[in-house]
MARLUM-325901 format. One record per residue (C-alpha): residue in three letters; x, y, z. Coordinates in nm, 4 decimals, decimal comma. Each point is the difference from the previous one (the first is absolute). Layout:
TIDO  mifi        xx        yy        zz
TIDO   ALA         X         Y         Z
...
//
This chain:
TIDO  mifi        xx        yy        zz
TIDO   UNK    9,8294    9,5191   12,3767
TIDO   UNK   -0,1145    0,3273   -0,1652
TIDO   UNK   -0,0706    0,2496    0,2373
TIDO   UNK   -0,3666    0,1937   -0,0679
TIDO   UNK    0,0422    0,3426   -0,0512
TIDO   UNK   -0,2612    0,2835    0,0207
TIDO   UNK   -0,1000    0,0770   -0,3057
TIDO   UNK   -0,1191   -0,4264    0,0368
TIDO   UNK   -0,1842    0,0972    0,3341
TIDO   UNK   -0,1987    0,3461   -0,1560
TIDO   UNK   -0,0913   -0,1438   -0,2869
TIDO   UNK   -0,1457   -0,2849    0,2432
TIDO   UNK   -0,1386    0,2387    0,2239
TIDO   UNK   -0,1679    0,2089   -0,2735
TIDO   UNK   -0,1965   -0,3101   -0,1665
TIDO   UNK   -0,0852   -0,1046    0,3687
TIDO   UNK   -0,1378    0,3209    0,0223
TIDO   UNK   -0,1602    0,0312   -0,3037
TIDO   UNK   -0,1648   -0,3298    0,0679
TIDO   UNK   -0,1306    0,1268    0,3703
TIDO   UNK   -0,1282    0,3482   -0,1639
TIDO   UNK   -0,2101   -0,1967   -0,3005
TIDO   UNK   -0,1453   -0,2423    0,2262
TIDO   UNK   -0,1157    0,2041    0,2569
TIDO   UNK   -0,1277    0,2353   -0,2378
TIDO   UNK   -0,2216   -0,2889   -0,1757
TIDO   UNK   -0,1203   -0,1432    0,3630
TIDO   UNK   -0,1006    0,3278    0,0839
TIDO   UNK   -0,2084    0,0399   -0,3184
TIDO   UNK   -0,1519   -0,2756    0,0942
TIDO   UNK   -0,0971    0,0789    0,3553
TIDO   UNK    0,2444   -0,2093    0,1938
TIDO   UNK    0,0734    0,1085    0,3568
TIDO   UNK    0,2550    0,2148    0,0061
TIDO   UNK    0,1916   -0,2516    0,2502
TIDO   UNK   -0,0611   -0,2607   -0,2410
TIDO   UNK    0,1534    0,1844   -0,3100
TIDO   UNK    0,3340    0,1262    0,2045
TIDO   UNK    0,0706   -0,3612    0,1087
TIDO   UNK   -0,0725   -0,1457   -0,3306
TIDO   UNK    0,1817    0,2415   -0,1673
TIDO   UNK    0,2862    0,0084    0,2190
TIDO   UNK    0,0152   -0,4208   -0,0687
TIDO   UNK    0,0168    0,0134   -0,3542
TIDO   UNK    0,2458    0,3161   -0,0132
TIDO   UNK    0,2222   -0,1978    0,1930
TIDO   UNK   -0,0526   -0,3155   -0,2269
TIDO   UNK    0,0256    0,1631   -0,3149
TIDO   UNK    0,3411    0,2205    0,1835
TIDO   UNK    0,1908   -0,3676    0,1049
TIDO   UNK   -0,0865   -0,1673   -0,3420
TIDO   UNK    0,1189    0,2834   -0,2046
TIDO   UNK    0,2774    0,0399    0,1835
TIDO   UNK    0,1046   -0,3426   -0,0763
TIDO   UNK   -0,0798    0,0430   -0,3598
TIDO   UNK    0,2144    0,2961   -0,0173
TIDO   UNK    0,2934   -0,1458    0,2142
TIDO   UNK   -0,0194   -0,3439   -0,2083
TIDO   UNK    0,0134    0,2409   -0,3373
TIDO   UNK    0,2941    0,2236    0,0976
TIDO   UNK    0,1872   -0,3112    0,1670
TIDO   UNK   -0,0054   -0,1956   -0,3250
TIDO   UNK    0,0890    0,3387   -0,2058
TIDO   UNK    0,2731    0,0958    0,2322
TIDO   UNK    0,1618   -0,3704    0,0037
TIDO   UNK    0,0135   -0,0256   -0,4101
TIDO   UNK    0,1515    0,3558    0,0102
TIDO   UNK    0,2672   -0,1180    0,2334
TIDO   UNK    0,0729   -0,2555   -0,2129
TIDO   UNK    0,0320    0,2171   -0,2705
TIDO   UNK    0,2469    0,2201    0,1609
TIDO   UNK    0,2447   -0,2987    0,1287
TIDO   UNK   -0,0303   -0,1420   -0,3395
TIDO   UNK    0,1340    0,3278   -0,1852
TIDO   UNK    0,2279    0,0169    0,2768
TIDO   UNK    0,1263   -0,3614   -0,1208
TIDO   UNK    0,0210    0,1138   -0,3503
TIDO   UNK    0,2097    0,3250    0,1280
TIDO   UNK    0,2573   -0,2167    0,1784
TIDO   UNK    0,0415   -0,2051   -0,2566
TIDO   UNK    0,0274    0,1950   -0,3084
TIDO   UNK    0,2895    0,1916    0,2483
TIDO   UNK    0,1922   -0,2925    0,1260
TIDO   UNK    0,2967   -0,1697   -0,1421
TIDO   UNK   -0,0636   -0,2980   -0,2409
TIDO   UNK    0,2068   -0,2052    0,1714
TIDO   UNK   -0,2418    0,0457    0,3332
TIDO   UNK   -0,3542   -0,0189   -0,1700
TIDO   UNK    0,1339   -0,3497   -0,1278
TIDO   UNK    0,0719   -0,1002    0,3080
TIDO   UNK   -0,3698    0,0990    0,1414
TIDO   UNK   -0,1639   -0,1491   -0,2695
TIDO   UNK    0,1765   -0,3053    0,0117
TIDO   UNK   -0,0847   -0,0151    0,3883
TIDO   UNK   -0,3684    0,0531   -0,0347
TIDO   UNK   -0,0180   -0,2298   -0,2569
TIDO   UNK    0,1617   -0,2651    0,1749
TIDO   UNK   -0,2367    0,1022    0,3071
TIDO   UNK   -0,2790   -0,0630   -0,2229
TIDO   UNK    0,0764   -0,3807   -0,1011
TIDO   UNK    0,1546    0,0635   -0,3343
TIDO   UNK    0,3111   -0,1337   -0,1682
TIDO   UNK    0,1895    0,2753   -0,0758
TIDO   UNK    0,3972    0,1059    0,0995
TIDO   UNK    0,2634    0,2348   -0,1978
TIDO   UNK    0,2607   -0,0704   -0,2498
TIDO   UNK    0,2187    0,2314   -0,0503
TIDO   UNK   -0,1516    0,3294   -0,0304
TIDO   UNK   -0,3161   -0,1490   -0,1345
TIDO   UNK   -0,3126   -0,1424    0,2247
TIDO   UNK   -0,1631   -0,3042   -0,1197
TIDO   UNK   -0,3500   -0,0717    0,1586
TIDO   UNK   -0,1219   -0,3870   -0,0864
TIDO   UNK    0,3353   -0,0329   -0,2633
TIDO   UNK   -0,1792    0,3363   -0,1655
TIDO   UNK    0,2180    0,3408    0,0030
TIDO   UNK   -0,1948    0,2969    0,2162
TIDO   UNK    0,0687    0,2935   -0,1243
TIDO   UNK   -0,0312    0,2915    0,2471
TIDO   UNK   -0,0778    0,3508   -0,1681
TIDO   UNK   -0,0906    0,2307    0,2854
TIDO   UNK   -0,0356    0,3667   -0,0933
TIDO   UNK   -0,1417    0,3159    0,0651
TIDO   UNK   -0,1557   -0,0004   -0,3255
TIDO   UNK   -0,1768   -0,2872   -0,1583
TIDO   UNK    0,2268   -0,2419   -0,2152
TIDO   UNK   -0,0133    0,0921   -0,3642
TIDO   UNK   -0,0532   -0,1687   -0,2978
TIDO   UNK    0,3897    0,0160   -0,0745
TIDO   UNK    0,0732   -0,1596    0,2893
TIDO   UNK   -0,1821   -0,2868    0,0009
TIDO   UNK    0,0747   -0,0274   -0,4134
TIDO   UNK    0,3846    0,0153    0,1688
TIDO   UNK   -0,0860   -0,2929    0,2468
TIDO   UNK   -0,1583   -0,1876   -0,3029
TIDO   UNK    0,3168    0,0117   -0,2310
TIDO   UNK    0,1859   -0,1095    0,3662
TIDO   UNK   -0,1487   -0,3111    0,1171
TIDO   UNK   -0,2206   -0,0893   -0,3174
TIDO   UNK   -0,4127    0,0355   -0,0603
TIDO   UNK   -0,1845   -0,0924    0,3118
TIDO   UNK    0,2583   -0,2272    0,1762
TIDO   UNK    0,0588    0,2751    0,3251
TIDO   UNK   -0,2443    0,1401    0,2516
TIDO   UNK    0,0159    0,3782    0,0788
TIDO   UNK   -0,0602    0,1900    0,3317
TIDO   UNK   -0,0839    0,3309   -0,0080
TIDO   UNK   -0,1952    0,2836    0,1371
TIDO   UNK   -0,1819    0,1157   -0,3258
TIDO   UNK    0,0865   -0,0995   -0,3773
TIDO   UNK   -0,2009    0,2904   -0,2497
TIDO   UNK   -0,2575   -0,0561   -0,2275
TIDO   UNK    0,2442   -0,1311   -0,2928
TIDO   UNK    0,2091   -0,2124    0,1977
TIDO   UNK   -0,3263   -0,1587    0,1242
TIDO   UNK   -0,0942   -0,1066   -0,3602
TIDO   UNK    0,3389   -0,1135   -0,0679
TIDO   UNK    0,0010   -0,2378    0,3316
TIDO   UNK   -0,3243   -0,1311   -0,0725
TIDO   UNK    0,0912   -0,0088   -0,3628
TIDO   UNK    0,2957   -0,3063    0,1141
TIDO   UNK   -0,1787   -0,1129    0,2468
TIDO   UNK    0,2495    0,1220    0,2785
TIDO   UNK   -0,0979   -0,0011    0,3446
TIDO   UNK    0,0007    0,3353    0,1554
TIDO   UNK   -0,0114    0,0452    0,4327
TIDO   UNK   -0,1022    0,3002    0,0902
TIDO   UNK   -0,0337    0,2656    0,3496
TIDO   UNK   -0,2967   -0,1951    0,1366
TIDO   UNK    0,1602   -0,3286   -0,0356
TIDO   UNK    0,3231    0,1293    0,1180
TIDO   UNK   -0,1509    0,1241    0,2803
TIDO   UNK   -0,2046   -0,2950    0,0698
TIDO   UNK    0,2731   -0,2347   -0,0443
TIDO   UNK    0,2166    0,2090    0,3139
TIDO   UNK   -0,2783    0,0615    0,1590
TIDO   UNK   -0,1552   -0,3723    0,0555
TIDO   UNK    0,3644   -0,1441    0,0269
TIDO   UNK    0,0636    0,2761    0,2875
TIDO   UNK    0,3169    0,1081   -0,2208
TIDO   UNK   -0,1047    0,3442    0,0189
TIDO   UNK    0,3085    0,2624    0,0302
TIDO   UNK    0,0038    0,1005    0,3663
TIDO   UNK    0,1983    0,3496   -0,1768
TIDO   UNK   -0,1058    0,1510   -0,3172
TIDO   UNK    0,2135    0,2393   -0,1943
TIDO   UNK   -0,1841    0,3558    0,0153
TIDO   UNK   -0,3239   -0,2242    0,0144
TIDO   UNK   -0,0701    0,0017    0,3610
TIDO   UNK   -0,4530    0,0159    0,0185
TIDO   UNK   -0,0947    0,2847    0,2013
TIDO   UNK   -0,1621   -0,0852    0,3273
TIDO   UNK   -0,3810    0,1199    0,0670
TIDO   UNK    0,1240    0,2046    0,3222
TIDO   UNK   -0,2930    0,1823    0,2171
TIDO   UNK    0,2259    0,3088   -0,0478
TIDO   UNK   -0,0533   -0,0316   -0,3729
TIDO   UNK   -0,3428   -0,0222    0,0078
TIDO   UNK   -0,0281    0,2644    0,1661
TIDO   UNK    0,1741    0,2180   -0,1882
TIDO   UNK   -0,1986   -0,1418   -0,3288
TIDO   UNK   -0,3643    0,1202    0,2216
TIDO   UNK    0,1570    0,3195    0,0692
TIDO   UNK    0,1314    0,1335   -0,2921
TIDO   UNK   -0,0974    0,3271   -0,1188
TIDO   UNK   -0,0717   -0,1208   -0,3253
TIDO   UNK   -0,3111   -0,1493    0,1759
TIDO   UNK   -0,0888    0,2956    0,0982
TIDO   UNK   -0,2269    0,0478   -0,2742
TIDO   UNK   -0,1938   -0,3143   -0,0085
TIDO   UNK   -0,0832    0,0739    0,3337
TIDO   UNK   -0,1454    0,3081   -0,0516
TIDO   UNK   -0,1867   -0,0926   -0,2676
TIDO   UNK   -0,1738   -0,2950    0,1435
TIDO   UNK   -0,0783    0,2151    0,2660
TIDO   UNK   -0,1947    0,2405   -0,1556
TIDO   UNK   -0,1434   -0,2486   -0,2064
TIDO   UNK   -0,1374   -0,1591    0,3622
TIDO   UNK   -0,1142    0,3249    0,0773
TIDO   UNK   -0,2120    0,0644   -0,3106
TIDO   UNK   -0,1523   -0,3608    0,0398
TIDO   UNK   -0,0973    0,1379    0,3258
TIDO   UNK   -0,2279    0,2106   -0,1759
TIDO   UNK   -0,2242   -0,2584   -0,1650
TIDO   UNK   -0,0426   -0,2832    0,2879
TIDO   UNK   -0,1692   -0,0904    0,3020
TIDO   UNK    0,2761   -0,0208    0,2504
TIDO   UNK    0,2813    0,2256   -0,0955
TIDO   UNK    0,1499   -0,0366    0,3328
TIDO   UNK    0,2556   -0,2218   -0,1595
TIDO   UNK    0,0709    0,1916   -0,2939
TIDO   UNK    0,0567    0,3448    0,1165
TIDO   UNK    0,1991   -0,1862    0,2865
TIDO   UNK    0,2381   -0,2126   -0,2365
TIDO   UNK    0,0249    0,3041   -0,2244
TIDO   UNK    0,1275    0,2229    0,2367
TIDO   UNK    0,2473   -0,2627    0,1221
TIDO   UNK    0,1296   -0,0073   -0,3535
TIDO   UNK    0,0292    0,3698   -0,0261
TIDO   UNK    0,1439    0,0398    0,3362
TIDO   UNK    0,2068   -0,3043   -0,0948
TIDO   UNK    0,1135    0,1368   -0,3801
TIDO   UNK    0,1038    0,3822    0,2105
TIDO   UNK    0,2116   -0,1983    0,2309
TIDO   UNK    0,1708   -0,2129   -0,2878
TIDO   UNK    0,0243    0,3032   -0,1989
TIDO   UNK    0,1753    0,1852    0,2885
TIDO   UNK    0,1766   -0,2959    0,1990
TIDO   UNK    0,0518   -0,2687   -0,2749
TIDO   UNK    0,2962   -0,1789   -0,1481
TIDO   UNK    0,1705    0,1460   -0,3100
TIDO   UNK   -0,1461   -0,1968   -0,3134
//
């Protein structure tokens, strides 16, 4: 489960707080007891806090899951594109199997359903040569090929025969869902969300900017409202908070 992290919590604090400011401020125009507009206040800052924060938490979970995905499936296409033929064969023809299909190798060729599969990984996307090489090889439309990208010409000229084309996201989805997944990727091993990195990220002194200038935005704001408390409070915490980065931060 994804841990919250702070920036989650202040940004739920601040619209709790913005909610307990407005609403006090409108009971009070209307005469409420002063009791009356704390408490009521205080209520609906914490509702509005708790379902914000789960709006937030729900957003970034879902954002930082497809990302994830993203990363193991170019870390896929990396180890494939560097291992030997002879080896991504052999994991294709494993996953497939996993998955229910007919398929097996013959020779140095693998046949999925009596159909040749054709496995093009590269750090570039296949060409239009390459796939006009493949055509000449096994005839117009009568192989399947598996790749990480094809260009913009080679897609024409697939769709143009009518060949099938499987690409990263199916890849991935095929180890994936069959649980085929390499357990050791060549130079393709995802980076792990450590606290220590995160921290390093907050800290960096090429924040230190940002913070300064939201803080003296804050403090300007303080200028033209009702309760400035906040503001000139949160912008000196950013100020204090951009000198420190400046002075103590991680190297960008």
């Amino acid at each position: 489960m994804k841990k919250i992290d702070l920036p989650m919590i202040s940004d739920a604090l601040f619209y709790g707080f913005c909610a307990f400011v407005l609403s006090v401020a409108v009971l009070r125009y209307f005469r409420a007891p002063l009791w009356l507009a704390i408490s009521a206040g205080a209520a609906l800052g914490l509702a509005i806090g708790a379902l914000s924060m789960l709006l937030i938490y729900g957003k970034n979970r879902k954002k930082l899951l497809s990302k994830k995905e993203r990363e193991a499936r170019d870390a896929l296409m990396l180890h494939l594109a560097l291992e030997k033929p002879e080896r991504v064969r052999a994991a294709l023809l494993e996953a497939f199997l996993a998955d229910g299909k007919n398929a097996h190798c013959f020779e140095e060729e693998l046949l999925i359903d009596e159909r040749p599969c054709v496995p093009v990984f590269s750090l570039e996307p296949v060409s239009a040569d390459e796939v006009a090489r493949l055509i000449r090889r096994f005839g117009n439309g009568k192989f399947t090929l598996a790749c990480n990208d094809a260009s913009r010409e080679a897609e024409k000229l697939l769709q143009s025969f009518g060949i099938e084309k499987i690409g990263a996201d199916e890849i991935y989805a095929l180890f994936s869902r069959t649980k085929k997944y390499p357990e050791r990727l060549i130079c393709g091993e995802v980076e792990k969300r450590t606290a220590k990195r995160k921290l390093k990220r907050t800290f960096s002194k090429s924040n230190a900017r940002p913070y300064f200038v939201s803080g003296i935005l804050l403090l300007a704001m303080s200028l033209f409202t009702f309760f400035p408390v906040y503001y000139i409070v949160a912008g000196s915490v950013l100020i204090f908070c951009a000198i420190t980065v400046r002075l103590f931060g991680y190297a960008a």
